[in-house]
N, C-alpha and C positions, 0 to 999 in steps of 0.2 A: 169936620164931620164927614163931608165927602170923602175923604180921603182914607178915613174909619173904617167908613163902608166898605169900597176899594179894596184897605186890606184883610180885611177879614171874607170878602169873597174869595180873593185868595190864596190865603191860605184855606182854606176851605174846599175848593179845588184844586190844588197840588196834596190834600191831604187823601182825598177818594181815590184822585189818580193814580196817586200810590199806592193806596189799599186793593186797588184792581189789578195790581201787579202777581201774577201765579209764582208762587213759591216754591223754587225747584227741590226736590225732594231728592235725596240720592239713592240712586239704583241698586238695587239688591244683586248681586252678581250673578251669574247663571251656570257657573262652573266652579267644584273645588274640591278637594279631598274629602273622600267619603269621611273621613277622621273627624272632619271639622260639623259634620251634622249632628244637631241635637234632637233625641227623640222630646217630644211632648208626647206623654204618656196618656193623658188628659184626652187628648183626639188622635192620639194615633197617627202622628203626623212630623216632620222633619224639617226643623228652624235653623240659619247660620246664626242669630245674633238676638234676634227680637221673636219673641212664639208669637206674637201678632202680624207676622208675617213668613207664611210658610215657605219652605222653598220651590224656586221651580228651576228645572236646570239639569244638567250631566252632574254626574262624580265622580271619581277614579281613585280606587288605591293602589298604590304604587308601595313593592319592593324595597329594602335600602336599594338594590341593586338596578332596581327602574324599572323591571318587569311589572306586567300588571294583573293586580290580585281577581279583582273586580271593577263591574262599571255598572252605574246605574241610572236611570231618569228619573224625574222628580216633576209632579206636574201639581200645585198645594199641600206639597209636600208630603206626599204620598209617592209608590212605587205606579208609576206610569209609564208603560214602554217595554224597550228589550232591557233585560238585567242578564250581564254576560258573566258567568265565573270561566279562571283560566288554568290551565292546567300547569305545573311549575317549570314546565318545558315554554310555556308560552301559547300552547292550542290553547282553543276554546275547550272549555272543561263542559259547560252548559250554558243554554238560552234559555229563555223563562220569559213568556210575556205577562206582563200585571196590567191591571188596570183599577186606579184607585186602593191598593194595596192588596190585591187580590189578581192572584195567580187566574188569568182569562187569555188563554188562547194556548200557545204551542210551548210544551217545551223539549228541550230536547238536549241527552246527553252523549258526550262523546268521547272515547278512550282518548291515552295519552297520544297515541301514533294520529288522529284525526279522526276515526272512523267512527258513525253514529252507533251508538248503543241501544238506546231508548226513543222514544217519541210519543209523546200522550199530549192528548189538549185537555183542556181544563176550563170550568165555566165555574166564576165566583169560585176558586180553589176548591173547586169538586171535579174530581178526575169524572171526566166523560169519555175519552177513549183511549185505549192504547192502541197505536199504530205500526210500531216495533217495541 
């Protein structure tokens, strides 16, 4: 009967022990081709794999040739950050700050040769100035 006792303390305690163990969960990558993001239409928002998990992260599309199309940030899967389009020479075509998918702060575009053309800020995608 002692013995009973014993093991079913036990196991009883290597069973908790275990269950107190944090289950590692795998990470959601934070870089990938703009190609591989899925819109959820639903919230307006951009998933690799699971819509219950938005992205957050760079993107890049790439050229067959490797040049690059665009770049963008992701912060819940929304446009958060600088969003770079490029010109097929390889400049910067334009910058665009978003925040939360809404165009909020500077953007600005630029001929093929480099040189700015435009510049207006914008607050909640409402043009508030143009600056050139």
């Amino acid at each position: 009967m002692k013995y009973l006792f014993i093991l079913l303390i036990s196991i009883a305690f290597i069973s908790c022990s275990e269950a107190s163990k944090p289950i590692q969960q795998e990470k959601e990558p934070t870089f990938c081709d703009c190609n591989e993001l899925i819109l959820d239409s639903d919230y307006q928002r951009y998933y690799l794999s699971d819509k219950k998990k938005p992205f957050t992260g760079n993107c890049i599309t790439l050229k067959p040739d490797g040049k690059k199309v665009f770049e963008r940030n992701y912060v819940g899967g929304k446009y958060h950050g600088l969003v770079i389009v490029f010109h097929e020479n390889g400049e910067i075509k334009s910058t665009t700050e978003y925040e939360k998918n809404l165009m909020t702060g500077a953007q600005k575009i630029y001929g093929i040769n480099g040189n700015l053309i435009s510049h207006a800020i914008y607050l909640r995608s409402q043009l508030k100035e143009i600056i050139k």
